[in-house]
TIVO-2410 file (N, C-alpha, C; in nm, 3 decimals):
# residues 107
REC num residu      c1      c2      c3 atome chaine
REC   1      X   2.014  -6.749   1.181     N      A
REC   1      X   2.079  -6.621   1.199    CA      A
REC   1      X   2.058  -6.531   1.077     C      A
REC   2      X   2.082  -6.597   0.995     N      A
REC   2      X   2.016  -6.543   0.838    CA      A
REC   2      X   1.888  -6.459   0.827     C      A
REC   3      X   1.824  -6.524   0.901     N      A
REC   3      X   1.653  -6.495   0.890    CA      A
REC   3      X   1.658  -6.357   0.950     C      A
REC   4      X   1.732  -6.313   1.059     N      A
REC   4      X   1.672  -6.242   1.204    CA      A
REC   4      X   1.778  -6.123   1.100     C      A
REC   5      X   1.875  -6.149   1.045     N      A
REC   5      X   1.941  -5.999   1.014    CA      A
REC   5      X   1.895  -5.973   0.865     C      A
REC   6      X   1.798  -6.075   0.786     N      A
REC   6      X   1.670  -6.039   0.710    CA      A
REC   6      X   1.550  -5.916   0.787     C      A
REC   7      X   1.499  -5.980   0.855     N      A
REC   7      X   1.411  -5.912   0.942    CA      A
REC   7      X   1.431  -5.742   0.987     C      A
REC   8      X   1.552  -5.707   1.043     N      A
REC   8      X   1.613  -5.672   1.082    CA      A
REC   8      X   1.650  -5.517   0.973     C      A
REC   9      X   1.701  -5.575   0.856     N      A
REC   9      X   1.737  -5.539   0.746    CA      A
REC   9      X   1.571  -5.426   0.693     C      A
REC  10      X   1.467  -5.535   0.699     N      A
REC  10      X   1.346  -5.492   0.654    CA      A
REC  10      X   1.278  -5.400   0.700     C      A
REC  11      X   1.310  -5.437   0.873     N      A
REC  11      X   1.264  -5.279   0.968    CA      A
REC  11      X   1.297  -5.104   0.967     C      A
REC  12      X   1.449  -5.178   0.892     N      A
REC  12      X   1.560  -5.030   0.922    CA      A
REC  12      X   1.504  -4.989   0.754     C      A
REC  13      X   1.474  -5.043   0.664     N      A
REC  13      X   1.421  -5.034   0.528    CA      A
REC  13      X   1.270  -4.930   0.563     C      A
REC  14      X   1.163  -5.014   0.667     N      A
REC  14      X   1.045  -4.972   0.631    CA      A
REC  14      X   1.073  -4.833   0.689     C      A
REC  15      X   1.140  -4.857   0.818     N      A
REC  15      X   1.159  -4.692   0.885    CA      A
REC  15      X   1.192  -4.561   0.793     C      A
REC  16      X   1.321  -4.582   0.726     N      A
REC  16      X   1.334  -4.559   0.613    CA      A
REC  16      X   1.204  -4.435   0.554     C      A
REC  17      X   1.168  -4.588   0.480     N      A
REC  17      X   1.072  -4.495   0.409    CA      A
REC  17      X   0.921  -4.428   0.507     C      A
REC  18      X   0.901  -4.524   0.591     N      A
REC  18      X   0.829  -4.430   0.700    CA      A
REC  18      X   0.850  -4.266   0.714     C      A
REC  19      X   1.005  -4.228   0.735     N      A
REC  19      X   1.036  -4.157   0.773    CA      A
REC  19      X   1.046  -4.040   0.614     C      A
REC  20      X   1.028  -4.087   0.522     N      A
REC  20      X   1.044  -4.018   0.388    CA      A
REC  20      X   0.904  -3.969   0.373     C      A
REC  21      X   0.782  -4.026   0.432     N      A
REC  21      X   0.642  -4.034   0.407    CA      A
REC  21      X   0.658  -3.891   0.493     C      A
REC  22      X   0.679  -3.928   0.622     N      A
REC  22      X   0.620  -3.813   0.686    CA      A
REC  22      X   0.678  -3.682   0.673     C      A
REC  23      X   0.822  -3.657   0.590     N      A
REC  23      X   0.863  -3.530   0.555    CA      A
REC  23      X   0.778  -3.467   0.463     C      A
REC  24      X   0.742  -3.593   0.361     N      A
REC  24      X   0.646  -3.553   0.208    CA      A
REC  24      X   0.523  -3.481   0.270     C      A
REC  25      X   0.484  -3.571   0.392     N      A
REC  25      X   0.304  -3.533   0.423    CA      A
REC  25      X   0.350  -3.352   0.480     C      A
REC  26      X   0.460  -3.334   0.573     N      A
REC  26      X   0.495  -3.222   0.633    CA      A
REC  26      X   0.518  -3.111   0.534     C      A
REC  27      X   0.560  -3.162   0.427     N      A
REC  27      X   0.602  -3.071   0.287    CA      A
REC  27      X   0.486  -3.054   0.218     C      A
REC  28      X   0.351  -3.106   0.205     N      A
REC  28      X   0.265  -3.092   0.165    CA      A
REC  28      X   0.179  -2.952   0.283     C      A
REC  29      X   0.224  -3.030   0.384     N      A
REC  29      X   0.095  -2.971   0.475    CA      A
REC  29      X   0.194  -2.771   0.478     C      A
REC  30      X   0.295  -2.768   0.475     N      A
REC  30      X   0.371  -2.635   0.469    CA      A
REC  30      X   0.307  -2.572   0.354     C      A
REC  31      X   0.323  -2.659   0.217     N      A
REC  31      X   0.265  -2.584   0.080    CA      A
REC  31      X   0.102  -2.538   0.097     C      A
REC  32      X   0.083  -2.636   0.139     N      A
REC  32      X  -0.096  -2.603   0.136    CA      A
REC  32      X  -0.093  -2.448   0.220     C      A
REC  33      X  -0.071  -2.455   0.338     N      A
REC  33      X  -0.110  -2.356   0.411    CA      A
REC  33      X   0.003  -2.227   0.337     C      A
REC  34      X   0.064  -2.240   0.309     N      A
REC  34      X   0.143  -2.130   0.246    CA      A
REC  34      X  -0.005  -2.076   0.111     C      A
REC  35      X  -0.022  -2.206   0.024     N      A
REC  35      X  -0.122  -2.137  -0.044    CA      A
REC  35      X  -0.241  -2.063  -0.044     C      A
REC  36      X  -0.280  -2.130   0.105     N      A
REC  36      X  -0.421  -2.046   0.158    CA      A
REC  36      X  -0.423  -1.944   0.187     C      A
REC  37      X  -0.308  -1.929   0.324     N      A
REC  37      X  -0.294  -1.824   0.382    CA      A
REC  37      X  -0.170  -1.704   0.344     C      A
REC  38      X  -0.079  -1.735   0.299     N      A
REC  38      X   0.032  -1.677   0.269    CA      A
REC  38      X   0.066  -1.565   0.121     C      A
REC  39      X  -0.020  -1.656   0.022     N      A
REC  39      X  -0.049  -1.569  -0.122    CA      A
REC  39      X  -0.149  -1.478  -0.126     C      A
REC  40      X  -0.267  -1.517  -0.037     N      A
REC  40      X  -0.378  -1.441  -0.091    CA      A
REC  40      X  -0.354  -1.281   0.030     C      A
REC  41      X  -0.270  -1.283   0.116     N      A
REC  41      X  -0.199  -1.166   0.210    CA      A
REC  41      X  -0.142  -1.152   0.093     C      A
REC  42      X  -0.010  -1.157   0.049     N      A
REC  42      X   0.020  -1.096  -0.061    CA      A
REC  42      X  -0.023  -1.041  -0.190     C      A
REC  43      X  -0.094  -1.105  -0.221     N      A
REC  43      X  -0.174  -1.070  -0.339    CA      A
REC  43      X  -0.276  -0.889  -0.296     C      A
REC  44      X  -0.301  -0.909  -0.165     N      A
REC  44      X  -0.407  -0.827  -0.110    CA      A
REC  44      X  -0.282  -0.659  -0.109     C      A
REC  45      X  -0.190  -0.731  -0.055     N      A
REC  45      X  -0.052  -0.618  -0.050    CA      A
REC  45      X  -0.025  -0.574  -0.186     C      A
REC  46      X  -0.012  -0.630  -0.276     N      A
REC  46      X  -0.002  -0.541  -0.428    CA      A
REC  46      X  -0.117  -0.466  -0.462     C      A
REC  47      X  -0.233  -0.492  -0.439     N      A
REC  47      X  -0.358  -0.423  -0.436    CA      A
REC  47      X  -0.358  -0.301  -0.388     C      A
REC  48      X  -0.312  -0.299  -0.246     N      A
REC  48      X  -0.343  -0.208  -0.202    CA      A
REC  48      X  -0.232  -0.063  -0.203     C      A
REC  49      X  -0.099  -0.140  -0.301     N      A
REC  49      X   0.023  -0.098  -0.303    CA      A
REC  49      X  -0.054  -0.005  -0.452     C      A
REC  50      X  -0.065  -0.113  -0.541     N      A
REC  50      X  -0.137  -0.015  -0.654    CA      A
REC  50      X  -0.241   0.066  -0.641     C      A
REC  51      X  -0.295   0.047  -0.540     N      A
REC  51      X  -0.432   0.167  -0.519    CA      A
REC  51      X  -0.365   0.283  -0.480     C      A
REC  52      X  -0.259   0.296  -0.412     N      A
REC  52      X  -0.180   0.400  -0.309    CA      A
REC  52      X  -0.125   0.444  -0.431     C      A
REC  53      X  -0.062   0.382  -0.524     N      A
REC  53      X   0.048   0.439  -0.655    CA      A
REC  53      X  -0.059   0.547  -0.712     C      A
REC  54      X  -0.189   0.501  -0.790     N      A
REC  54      X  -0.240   0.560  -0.860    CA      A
REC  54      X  -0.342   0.680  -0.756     C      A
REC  55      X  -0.358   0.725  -0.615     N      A
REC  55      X  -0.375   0.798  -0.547    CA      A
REC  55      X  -0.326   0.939  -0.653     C      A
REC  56      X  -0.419   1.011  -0.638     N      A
REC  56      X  -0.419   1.164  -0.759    CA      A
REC  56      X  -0.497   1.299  -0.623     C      A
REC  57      X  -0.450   1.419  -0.676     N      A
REC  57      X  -0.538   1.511  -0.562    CA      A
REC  57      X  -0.642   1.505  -0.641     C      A
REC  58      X  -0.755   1.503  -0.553     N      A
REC  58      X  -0.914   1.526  -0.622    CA      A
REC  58      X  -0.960   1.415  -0.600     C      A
REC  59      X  -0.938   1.272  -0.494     N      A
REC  59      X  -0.995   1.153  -0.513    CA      A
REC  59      X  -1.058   1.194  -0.372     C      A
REC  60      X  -1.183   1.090  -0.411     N      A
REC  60      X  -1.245   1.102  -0.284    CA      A
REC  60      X  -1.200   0.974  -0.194     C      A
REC  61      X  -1.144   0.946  -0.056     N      A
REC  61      X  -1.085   0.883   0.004    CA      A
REC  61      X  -1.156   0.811   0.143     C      A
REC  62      X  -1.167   0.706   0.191     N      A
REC  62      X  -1.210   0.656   0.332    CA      A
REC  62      X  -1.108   0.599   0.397     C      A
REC  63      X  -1.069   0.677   0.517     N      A
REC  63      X  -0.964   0.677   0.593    CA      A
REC  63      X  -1.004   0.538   0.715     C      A
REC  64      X  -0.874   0.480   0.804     N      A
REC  64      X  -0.912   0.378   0.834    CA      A
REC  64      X  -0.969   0.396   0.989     C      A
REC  65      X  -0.971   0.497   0.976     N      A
REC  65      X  -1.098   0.611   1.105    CA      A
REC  65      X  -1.252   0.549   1.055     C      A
REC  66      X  -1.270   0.581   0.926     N      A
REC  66      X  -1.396   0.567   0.894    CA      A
REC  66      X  -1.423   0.711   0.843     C      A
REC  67      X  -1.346   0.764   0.793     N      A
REC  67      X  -1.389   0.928   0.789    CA      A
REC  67      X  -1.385   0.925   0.593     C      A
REC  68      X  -1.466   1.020   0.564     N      A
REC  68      X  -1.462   0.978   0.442    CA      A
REC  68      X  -1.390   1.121   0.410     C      A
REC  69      X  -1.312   1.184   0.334     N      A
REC  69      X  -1.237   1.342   0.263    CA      A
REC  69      X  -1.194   1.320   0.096     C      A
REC  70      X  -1.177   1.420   0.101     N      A
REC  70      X  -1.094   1.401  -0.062    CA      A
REC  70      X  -0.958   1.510  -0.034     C      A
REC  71      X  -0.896   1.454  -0.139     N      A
REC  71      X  -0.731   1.454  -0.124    CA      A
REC  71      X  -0.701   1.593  -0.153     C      A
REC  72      X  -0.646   1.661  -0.099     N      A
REC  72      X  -0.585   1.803  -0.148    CA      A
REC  72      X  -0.429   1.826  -0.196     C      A
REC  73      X  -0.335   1.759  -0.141     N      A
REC  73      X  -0.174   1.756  -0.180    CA      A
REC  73      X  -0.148   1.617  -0.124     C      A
REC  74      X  -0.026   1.610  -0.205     N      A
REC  74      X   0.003   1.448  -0.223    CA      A
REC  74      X   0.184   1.479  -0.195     C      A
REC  75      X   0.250   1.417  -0.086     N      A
REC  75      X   0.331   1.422  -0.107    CA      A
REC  75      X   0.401   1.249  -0.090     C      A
REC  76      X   0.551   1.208  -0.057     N      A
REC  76      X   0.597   1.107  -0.065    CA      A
REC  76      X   0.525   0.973   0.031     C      A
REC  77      X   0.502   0.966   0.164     N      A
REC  77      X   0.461   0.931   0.239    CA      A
REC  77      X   0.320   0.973   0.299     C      A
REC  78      X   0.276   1.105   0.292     N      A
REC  78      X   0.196   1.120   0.339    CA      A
REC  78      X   0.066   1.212   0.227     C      A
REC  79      X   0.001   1.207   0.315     N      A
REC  79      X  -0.170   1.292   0.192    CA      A
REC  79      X  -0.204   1.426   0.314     C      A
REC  80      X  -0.283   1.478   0.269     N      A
REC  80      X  -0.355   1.628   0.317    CA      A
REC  80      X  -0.488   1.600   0.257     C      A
REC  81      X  -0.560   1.541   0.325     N      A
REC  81      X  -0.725   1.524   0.312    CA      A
REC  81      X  -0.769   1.659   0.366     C      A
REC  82      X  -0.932   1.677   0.307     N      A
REC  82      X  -0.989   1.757   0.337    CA      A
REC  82      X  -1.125   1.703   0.391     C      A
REC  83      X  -1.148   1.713   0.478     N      A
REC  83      X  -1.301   1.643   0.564    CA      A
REC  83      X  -1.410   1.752   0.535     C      A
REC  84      X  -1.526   1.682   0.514     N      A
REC  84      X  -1.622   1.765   0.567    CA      A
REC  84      X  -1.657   1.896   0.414     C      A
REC  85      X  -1.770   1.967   0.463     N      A
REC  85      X  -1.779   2.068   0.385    CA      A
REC  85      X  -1.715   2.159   0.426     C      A
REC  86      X  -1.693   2.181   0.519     N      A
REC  86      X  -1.533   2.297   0.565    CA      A
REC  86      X  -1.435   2.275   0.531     C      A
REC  87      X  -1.428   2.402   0.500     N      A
REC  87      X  -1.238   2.388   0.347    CA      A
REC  87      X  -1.151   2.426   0.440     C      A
REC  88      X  -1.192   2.432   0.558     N      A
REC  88      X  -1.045   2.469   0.665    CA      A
REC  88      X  -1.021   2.326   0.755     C      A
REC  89      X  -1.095   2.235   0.735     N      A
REC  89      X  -1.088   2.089   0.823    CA      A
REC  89      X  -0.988   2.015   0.726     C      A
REC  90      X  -0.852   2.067   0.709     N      A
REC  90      X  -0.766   1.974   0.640    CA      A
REC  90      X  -0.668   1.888   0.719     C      A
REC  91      X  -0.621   1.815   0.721     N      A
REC  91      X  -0.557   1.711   0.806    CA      A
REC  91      X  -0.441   1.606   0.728     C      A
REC  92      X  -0.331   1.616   0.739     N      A
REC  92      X  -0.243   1.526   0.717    CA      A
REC  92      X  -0.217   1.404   0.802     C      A
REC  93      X  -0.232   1.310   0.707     N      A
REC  93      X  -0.190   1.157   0.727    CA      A
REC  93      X  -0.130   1.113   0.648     C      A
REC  94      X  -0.076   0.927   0.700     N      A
REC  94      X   0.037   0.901   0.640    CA      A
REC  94      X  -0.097   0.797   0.507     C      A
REC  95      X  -0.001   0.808   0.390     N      A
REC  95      X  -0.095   0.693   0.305    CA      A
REC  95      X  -0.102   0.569   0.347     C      A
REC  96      X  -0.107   0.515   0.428     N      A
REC  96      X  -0.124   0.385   0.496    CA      A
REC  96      X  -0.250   0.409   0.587     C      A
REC  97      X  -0.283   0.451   0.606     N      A
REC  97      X  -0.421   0.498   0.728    CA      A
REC  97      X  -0.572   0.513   0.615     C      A
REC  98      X  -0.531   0.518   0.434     N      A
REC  98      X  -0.624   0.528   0.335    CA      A
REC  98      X  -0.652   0.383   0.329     C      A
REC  99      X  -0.842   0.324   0.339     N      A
REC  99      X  -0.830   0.245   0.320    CA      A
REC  99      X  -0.887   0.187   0.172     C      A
REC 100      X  -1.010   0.320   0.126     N      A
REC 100      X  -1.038   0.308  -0.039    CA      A
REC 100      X  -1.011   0.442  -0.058     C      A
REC 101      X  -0.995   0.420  -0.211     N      A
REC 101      X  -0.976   0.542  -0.291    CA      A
REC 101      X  -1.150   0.535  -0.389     C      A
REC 102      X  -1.193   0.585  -0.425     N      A
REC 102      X  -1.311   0.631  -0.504    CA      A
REC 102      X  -1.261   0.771  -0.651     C      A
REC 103      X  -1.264   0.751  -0.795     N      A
REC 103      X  -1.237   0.850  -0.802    CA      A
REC 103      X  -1.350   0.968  -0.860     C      A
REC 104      X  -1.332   1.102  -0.837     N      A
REC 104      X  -1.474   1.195  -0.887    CA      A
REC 104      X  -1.568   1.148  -0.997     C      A
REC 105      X  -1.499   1.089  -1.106     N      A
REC 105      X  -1.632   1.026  -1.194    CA      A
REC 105      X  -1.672   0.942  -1.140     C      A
REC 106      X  -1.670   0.856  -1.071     N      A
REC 106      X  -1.745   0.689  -1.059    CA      A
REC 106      X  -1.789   0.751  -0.970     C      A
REC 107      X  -1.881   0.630  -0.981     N      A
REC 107      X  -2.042   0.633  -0.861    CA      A
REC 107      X  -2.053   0.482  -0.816     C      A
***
């Protein structure tokens, strides 16, 4: 009788830690994919948060049209691009629709 609530004892033990293994492997497998996928989205979001901060009138801009303008007034939320060689093709959008900034010196 000894033996069998030995036995017994050892199963509810291995389960136990069975069951400690597979939270660890689940806690691993959460971190990993958090690191792949989860930081480098964020990381991409401060980027593009600081590109929008330092936005100035006079930058040349590619909208997420594909349209390329440069900036004429800058207000809280939104920009006033100017398209084109026509100085009357001006157009307001919100700064979220900018997808690079370029500025007049660089090439």
């Amino acid at each position: 009788m000894n033996a069998v609530l030995t036995a017994q004892e050892a199963a509810q033990a291995g389960s136990a830690t069975g069951l400690i293994m597979t939270f660890a492997v689940y806690a691993i497998l959460i971190g990993a994919l958090w690191f792949f996928f989860m930081r480098p989205q964020k990381k991409e979001q401060k980027r593009v948060a600081a590109m929008l901060a330092a936005l100035e009138v006079g930058d040349y801009v590619l909208t997420t049209a594909g349209m390329y303008g440069v900036v004429i007034d800058i207000q809280e939320n939104d920009v006033i691009v100017e398209f084109g060689s026509n100085k009357n093709c001006r157009i307001p959008m919100q700064k979220a629709a900018i997808s690079k900034v370029e500025k007049p010196g660089e090439s």
